[in-house]
C-alpha positions in Angstrom: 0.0 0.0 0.0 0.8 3.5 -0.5 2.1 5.4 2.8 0.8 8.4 1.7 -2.5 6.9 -0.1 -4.1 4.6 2.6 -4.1 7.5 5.3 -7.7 9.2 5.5 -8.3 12.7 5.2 -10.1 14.0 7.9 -13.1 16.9 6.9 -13.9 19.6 9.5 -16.5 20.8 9.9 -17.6 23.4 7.2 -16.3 22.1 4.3 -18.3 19.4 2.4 -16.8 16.9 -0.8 -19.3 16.1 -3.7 -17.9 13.5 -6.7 -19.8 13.5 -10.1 -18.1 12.2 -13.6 -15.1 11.7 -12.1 -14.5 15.1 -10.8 -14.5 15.9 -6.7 -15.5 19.4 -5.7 -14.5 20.7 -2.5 -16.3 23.6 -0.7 -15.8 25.8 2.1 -15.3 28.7 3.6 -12.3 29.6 2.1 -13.8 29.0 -1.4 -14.2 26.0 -3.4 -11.8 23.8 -5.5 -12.1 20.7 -8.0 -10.1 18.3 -9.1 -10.3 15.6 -12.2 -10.1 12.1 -10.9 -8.9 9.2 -12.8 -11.9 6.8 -13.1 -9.6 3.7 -11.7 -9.2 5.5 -8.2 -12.2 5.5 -6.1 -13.0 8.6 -3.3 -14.9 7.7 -0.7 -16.8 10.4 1.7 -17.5 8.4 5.4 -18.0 9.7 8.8 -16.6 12.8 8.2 -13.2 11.3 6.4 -12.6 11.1 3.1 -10.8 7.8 1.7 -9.0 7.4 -1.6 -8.8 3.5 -2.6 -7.2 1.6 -5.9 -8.4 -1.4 -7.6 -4.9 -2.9 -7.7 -1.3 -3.0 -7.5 -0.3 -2.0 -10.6 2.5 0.5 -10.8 0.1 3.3 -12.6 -2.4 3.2 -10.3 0.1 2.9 -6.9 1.5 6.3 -8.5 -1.8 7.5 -8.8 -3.1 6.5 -5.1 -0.5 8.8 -3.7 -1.2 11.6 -5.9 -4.7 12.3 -5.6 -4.7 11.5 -2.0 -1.9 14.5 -1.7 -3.8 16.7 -4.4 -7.1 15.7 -2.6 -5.3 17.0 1.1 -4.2 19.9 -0.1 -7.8 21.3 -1.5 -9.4 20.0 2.0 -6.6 22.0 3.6 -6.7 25.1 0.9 -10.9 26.0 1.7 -10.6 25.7 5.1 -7.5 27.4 6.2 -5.6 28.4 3.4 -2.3 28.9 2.2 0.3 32.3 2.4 3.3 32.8 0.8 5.8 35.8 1.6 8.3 36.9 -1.4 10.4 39.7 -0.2 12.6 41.9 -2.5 16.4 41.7 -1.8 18.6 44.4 -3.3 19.0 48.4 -3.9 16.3 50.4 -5.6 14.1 47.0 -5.8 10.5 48.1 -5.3 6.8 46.8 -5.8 3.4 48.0 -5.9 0.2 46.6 -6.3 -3.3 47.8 -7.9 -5.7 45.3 -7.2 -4.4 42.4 -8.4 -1.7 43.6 -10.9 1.7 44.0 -9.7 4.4 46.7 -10.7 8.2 45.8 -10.0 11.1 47.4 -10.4 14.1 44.8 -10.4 17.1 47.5 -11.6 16.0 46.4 -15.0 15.5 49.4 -17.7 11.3 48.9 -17.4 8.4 48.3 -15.2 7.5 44.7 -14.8 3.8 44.2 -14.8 2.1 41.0 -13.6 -2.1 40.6 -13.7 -2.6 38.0 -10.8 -5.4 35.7 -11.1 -8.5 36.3 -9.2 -8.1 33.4 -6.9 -5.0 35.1 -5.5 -5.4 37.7 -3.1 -2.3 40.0 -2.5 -0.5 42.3 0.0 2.4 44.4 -0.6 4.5 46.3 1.8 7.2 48.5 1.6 8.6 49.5 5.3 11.9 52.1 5.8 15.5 50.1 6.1 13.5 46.9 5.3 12.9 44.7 1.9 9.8 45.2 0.5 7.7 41.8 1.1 4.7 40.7 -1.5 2.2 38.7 0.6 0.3 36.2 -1.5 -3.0 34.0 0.4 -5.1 31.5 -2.2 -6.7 28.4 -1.7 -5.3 26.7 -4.0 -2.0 25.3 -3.4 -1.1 24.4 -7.1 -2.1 27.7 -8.5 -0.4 30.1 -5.5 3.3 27.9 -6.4 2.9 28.8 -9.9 2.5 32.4 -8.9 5.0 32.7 -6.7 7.9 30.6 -9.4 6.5 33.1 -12.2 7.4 36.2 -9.9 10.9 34.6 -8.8 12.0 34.4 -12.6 12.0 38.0 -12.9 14.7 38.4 -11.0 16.8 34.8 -9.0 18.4 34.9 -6.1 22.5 35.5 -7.4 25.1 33.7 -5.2 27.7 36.4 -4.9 25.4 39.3 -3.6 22.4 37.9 -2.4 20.2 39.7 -4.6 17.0 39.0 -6.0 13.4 37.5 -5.4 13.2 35.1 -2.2 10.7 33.6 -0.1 11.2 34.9 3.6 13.5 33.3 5.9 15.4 31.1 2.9 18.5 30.5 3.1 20.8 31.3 -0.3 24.2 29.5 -0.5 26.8 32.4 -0.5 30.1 32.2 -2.9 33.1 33.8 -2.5 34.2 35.8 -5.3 37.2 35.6 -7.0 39.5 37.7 -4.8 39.2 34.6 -2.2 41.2 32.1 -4.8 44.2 33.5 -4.0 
């Protein structure tokens, strides 16, 4: 059996799972999610849990089991609490802004970098005295919030030598010497 697969998922108490054609919709406060399910893995709702099962142990379907228990965990997870992410902005003259949900950042690069966020995403910025300026990014979906937040680190990676660039808060960045420490 799957480690990850045979554990149940345990529903509190405002969010309720429906399956229909093969897809399971999750609701709840937070908002509501669904997911395509592959017709040879069952989902079970019971008690207040919610089971995923496989017909066999064929090594498709043992990949599978894992997977859309995870997937299935996350969107439980993502309408009732909710995920957050924290980017913040390392380096001089790096700045962002938000309208809505379209972001303006300034990177040191000769233009504007403009980003229309999806309207699952809901967004924060902050920009304090002697302090990077932080983006603060809260969805419900997990998948679509690590997209997001990838997309926004490609305008500008975190460089070895400096420091500089688009991080998530508290990471750590593997520091290099330059080359005046060779000799």
């Amino acid at each position: 059996m799957s480690r990850i697969g045979k554990l149940p998922i345990s529903l509190p108490a405002k969010v309720t799972v429906e399956q229909k054609d093969g897809v399971v919709t999750v609701k709840g406060p937070k908002g509501e999610l669904k997911q395509e399910v592959n017709p040879a893995i069952t989902v079970e709702v019971k008690d207040g849990t919610l089971t995923v099962a496989r017909p066999d142990d064929e090594r498709q379907n043992r990949a599978l089991h894992g997977l859309y228990r995870a997937l299935l965990h996350n969107m439980v997870v993502g309408v009732s609490e909710g995920y957050k992410k924290e980017l913040e902005l390392v380096g001089v003259g790096y700045r962002v802004t938000n309208q809505g949900n379209v972001l303006e950042f300034s990177l040191g690069y000769t233009h504007q970098i403009f980003l229309q966020l999806p309207q699952e995403i809901k967004v924060e910025t902050k920009s304090e005295r002697n302090k990077n300026p932080l983006v603060i990014l809260e969805s419900a979906d997990k998948q679509l919030l690590g997209q997001v937040c990838a997309k926004i680190r490609s305008f500008r990676k975190v460089e070895p030598y400096k420091g500089k660039g688009v991080r998530f808060v508290g990471e750590e960045v593997r520091r290099k010497s330059g080359k005046s420490a060779s000799k």
